[in-house]
Each structure stands twice: as structure tokens, then as C-alpha cells.
Backbone as ProteinMPNN parsed JSONL, in Angstrom:
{"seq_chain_A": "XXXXXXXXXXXXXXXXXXXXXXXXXXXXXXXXXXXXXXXXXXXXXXXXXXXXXXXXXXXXXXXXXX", "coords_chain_A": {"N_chain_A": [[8.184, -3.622, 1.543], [8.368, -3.214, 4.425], [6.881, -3.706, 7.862], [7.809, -2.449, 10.329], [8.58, -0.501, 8.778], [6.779, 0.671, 7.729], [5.395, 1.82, 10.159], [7.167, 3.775, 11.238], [6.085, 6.363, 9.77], [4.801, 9.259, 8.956], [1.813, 10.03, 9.664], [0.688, 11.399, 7.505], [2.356, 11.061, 5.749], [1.621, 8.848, 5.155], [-0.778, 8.478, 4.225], [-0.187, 9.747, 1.264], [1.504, 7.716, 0.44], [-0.285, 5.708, 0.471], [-1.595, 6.467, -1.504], [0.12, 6.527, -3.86], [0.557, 4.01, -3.906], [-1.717, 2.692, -4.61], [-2.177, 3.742, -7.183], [0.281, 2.522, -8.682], [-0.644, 0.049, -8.214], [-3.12, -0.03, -10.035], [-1.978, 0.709, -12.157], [-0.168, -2.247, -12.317], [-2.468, -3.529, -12.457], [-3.259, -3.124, -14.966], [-1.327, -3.24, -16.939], [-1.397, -5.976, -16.36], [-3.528, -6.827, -17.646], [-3.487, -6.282, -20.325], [-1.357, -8.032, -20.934], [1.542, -7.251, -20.516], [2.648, -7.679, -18.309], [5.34, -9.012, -16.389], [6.174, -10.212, -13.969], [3.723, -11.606, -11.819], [3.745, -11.71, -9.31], [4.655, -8.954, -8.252], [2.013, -7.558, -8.208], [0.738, -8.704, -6.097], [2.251, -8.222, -3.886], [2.14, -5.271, -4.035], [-0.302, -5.128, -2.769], [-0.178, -6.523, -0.676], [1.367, -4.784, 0.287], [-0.081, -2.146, 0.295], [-2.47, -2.862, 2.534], [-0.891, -3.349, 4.95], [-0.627, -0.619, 5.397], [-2.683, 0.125, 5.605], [-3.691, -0.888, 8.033], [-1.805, -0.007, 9.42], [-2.811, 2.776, 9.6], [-5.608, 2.613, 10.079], [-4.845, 1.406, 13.124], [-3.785, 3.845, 14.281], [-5.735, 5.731, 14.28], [-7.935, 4.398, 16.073], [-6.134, 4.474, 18.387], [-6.151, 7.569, 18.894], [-8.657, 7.452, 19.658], [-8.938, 6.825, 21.678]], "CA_chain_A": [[8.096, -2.708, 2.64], [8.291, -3.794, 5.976], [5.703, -3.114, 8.907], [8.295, -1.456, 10.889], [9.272, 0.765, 8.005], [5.402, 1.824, 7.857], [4.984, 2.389, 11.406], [8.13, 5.162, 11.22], [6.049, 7.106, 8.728], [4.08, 10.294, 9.666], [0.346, 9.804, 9.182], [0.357, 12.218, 6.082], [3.374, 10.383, 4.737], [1.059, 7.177, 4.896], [-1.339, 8.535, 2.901], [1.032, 9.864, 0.463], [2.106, 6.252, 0.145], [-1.447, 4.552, 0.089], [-2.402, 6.906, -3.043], [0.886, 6.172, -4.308], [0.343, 2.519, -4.139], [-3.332, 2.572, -5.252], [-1.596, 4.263, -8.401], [0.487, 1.638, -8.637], [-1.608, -1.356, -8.321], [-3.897, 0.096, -10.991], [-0.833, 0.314, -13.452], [-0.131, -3.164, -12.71], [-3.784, -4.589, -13.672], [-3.513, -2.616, -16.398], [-0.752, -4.486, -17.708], [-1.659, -7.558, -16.537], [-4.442, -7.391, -18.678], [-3.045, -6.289, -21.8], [-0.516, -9.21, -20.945], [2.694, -6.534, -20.663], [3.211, -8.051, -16.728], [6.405, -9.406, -16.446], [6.022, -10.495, -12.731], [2.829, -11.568, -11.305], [4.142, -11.146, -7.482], [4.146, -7.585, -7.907], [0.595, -7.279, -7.739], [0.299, -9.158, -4.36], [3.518, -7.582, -3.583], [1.651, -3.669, -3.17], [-1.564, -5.439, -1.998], [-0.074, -6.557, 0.601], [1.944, -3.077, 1.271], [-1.758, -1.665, 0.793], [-2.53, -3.607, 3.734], [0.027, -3.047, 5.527], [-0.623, 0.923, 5.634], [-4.54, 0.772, 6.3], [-3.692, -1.301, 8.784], [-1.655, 1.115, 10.565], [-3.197, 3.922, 9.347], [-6.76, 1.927, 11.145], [-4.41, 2.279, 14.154], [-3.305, 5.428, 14.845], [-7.348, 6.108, 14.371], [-8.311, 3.81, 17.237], [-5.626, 5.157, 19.191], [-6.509, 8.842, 19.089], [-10.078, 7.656, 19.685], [-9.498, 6.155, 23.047]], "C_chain_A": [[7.685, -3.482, 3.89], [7.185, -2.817, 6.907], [6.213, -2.369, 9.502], [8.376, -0.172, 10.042], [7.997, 1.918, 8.101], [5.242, 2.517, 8.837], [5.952, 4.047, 12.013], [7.488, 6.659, 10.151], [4.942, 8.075, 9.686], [2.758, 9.525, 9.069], [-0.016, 10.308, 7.733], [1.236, 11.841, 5.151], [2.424, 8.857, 4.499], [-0.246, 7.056, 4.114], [-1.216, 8.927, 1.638], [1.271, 8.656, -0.591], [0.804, 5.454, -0.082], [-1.629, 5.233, -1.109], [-1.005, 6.52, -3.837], [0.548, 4.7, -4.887], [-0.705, 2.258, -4.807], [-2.659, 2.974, -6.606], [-0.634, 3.531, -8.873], [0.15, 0.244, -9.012], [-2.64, -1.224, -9.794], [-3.188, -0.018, -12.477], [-0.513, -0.855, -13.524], [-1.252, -3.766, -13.418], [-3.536, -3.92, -14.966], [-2.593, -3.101, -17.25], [-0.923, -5.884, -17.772], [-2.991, -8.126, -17.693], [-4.626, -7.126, -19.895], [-2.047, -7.522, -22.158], [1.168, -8.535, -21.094], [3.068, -6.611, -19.336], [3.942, -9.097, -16.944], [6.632, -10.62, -15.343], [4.962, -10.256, -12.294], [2.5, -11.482, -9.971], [4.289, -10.107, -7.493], [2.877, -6.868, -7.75], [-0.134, -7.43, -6.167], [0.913, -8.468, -3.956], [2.598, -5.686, -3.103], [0.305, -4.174, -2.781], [-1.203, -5.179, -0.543], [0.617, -4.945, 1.573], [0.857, -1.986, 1.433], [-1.852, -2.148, 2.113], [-1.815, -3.416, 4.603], [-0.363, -0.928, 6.047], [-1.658, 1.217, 5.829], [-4.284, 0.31, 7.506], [-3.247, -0.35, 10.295], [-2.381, 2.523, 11.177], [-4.906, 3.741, 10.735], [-5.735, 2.11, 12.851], [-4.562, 3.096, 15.433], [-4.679, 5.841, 15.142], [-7.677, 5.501, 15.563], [-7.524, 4.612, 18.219], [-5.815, 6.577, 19.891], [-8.23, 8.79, 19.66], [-10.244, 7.348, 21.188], [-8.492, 7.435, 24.463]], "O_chain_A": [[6.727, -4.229, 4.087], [6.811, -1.659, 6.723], [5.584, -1.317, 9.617], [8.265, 0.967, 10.493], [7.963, 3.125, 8.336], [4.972, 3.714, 8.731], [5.621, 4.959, 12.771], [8.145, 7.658, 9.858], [4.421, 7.762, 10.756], [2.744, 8.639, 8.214], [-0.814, 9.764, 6.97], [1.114, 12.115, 3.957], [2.707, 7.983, 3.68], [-0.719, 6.067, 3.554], [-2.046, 8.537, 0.817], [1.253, 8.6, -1.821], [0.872, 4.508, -0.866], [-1.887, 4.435, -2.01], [-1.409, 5.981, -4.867], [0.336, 4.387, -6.059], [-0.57, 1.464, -5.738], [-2.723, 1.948, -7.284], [-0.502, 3.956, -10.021], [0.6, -0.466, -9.912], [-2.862, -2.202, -10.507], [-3.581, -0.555, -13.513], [-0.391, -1.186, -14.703], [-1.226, -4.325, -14.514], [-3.739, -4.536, -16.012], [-2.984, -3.423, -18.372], [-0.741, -6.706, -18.67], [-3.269, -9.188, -18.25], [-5.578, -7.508, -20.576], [-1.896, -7.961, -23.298], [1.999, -9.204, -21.708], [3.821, -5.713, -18.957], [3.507, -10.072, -17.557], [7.118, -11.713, -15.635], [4.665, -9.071, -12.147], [1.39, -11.259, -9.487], [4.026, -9.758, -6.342], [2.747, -5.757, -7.236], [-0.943, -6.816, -5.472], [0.239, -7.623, -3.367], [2.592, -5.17, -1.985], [-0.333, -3.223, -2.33], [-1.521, -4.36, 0.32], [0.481, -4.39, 2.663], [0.802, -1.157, 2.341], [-1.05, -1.611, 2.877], [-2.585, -3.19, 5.537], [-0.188, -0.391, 7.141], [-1.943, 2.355, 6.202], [-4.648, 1.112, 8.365], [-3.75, -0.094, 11.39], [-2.513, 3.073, 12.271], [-5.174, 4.393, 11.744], [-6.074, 3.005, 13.625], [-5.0, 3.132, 16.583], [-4.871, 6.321, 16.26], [-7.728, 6.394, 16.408], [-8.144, 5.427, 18.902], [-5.69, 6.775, 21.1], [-8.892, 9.775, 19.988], [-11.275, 7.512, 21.84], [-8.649, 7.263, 25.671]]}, "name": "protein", "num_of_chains": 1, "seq": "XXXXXXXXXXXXXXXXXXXXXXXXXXXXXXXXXXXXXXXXXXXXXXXXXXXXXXXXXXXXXXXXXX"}
């Protein structure tokens, strides 16, 4: 997921998508530590799209604040 793609998203679609991802990320450790992870770049892989969506999400918050 791209930064632009985030920045097109409504605010309520971006938390949508962070609990999504958080739900996500937790299914990967959870394989990674039974050892049923296939690909260990998918873990960084929704970190970083975590990141990516607080980031904006941090934002839009500043923005409305000023």
C-alpha cells in the first residue's frame, strides 16, 4: 500500500484499515511462531502499512487542531 493510496481514504476508512491490519499482523506472529510463515517480509510488509496509516491518521489530527 502506497502513501498516496492512504491519503485518498476517508478517516473512518483508515481506521477500518488500521484494525484490519492490527488483525493481520497478529495472525502473522502467530504463525511465525508456530513456524507456519512462509514469508518473513510480510510482517514488515503491514508494519510498515501500520505506519503508514497512523501517520496520516496523526495528520489529519494536527490539521483539524490548528
Amino acid at each position: 500500500m502506497k502513501i498516496n493510496e492512504v491519503r485518498e481514504l476517508t478517516t473512518s476508512e483508515l481506521k477500518d484499515k488500521l484494525y484490519s491490519l492490527k488483525e493481520q499482523l497478529f495472525e502473522l506472529r502467530r504463525k511465525k511462531a508456530v513456524g507456519a510463515l512462509e514469508r518473513g517480509e510480510d510482517v514488515r510488509d503491514v508494519r510498515k502499512d501500520i505506519a503508514r496509516v497512523n501517520l496520516v491518521l496523526r495528520e489529519r489530527e494536527i490539521a483539524e487542531n490548528k
